[in-house]
C-alpha positions, 0 to 999 in steps of 0.5 A: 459678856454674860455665861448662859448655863443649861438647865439642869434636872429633869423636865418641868412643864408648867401645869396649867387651869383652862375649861375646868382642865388642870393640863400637865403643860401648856401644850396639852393645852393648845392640843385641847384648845384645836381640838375642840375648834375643830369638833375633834375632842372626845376626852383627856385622859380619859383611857388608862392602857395596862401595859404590864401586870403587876407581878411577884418577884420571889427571887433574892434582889441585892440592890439599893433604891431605884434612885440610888439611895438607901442601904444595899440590901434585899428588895426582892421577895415582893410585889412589882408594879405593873406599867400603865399608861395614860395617853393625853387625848383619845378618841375612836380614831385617834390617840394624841401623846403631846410631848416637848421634852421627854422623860427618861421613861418616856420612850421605853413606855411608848414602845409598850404602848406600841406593842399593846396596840398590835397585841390588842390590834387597836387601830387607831392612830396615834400622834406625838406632836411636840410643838404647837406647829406639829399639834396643827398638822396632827388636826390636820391629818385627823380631819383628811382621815375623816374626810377620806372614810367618814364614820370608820371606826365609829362606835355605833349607838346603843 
């Protein structure tokens, strides 16, 4: 009898070429593939959200490196980064995040995401299909939406 062991590590998607696209799995790749049969593409990411600024941190921090490696020593008294996110697929009514594993950072940025829509009172709808069958249901709600309110949201031509 054979012993099957888990998968160890983080979470590798295979990156994958299509329509001059280099997609981070090939789930963002059947999204892109029933959008575009669908006439619902718009871009892939092509929007970067500032969820927080950069700062300076001017305080003593004793700590060792954020992988636990390194010596204990001060890593204050410096610039932090701020948080960015960049969605898979947006549009002007929708915003699609394809996600079959998640990360350990993955749902603490979701959050922010979140909190910069209300904060910005974006209203789009978004979407985080995890398989080919919720990437289908998440085309078809797009398509009712737009059925039930065409034009809402829609960017007016300059």
């Amino acid at each position: 009898m054979k012993k099957y062991s888990r998968k160890k590590g983080p979470v590798r998607s295979k990156k994958v070429s299509f329509d001059g696209i280099d997609f981070a799995s090939g789930l963002e790749k059947y999204m892109y593939i029933a959008l575009k049969e669908n006439k619902l593409f718009d871009m892939y990411e092509g929007e970067v959200f500032q969820l927080i600024e950069g700062f300076t941190f001017e305080n003593t921090s004793i700590e060792k490196q954020g992988n636990g490696k390194g010596d204990y020593t001060n890593r204050g008294e410096k610039k932090v980064q701020g948080i960015k996110y960049t969605p898979d697929f947006s549009s002007y009514d929708y915003i699609i995040e394809t996600k079959g594993r998640a990360n350990e950072r993955f749902p603490m940025v979701w959050k922010l995401f979140k909190r910069w829509l209300t904060n910005n009172k974006d209203t789009r709808s978004i979407y985080k299909p995890s398989n080919q069958l919720t990437c289908n249901e998440t085309i078809r709600i797009i398509l009712e939406k737009r059925k039930a309110c065409p034009g809402r949201d829609m960017p007016s031509a300059k």
